[in-house]
C-alpha positions in Angstrom: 6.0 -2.7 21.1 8.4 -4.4 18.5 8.0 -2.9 15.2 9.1 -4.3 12.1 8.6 -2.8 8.5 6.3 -3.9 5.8 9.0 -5.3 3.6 10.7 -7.8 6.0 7.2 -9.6 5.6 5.8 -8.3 2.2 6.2 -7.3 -1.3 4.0 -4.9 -3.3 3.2 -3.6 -6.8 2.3 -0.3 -7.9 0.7 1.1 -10.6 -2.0 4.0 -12.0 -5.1 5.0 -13.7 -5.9 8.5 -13.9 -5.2 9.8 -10.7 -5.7 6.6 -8.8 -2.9 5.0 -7.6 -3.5 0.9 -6.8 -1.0 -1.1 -4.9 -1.1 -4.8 -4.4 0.9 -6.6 -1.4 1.5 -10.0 -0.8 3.3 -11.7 1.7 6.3 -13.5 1.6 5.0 -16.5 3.3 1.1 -16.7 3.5 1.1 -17.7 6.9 1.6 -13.8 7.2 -1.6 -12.9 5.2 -3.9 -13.1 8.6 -1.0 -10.5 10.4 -1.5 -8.2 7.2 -5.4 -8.2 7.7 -5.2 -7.5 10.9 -2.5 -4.7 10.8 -2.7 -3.3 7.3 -6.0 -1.2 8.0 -7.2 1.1 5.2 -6.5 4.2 8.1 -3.0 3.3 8.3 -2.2 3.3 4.5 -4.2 6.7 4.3 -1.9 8.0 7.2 1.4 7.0 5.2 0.1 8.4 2.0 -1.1 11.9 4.3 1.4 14.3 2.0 0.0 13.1 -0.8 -3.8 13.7 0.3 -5.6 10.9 -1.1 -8.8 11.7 -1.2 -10.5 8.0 -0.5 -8.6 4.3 0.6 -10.0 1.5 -0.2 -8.7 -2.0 0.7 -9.4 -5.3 -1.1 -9.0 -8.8 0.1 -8.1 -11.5 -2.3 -7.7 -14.6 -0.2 -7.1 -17.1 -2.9 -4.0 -15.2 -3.7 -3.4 -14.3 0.0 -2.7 -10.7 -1.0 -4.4 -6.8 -0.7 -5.1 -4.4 -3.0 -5.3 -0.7 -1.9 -6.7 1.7 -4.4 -5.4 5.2 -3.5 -8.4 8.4 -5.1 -6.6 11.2 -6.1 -3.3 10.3 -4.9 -1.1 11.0 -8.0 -1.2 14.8 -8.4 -3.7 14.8 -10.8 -2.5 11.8 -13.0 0.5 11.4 -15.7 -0.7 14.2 -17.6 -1.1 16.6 -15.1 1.6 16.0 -12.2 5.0 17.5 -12.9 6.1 14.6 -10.2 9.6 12.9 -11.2 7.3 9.3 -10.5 3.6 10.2 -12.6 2.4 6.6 -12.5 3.1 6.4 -9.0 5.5 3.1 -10.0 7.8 3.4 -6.7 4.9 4.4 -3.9 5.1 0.4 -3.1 8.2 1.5 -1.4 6.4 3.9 0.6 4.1 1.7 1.8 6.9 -1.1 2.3 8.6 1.6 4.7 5.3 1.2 7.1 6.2 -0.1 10.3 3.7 -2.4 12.3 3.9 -4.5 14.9 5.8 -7.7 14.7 3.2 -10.7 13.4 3.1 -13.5 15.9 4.6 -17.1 14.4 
């Protein structure tokens, strides 16, 4: 199978409430955003996020904007006031969901 990583076909946007960490991802070309539906499966961002133990994933379509939102339960180590994590809003976990590799989308 011929892997490629996230960010060859995607961008993303992190950010935080609480203890919740949200991350938005949007393809570079929109003629990708069926291949993300297909591959970027709630279970496979839980698995990359599996040392940080989020509790709950859940995925949100937004079509119109051809772009997912993933909202990540207790995934921030209690939240900016409690974590003594170098990264308390969770700002640069896009990347580690950018470093997913998934199959290669068919053009």
């Amino acid at each position: 199978m011929n892997l490629v990583t996230l960010a060859d076909f995607a961008h993303a946007r992190a950010g935080d409430k609480g203890n919740i960490l949200s991350i938005a991802v949007l393809p570079l070309d929109p003629a990708h955003y069926p291949w993300l539906l297909r591959e970027l499966t709630c279970e496979r961002v839980a698995e990359q996020f599996a040392t940080r133990q989020p509790s709950k994933v859940h995925r949100y379509e937004l079509p119109n904007l051809h772009a997912l939102n993933f909202v990540l339960e207790d995934a921030l180590e209690g939240g900016v006031n409690l974590s003594c994590g170098l990264d308390r809003h969770g700002k640069s976990l896009s990347y580690l969901l950018l470093s997913l590799r998934l199959p290669r989308p068919q053009d």
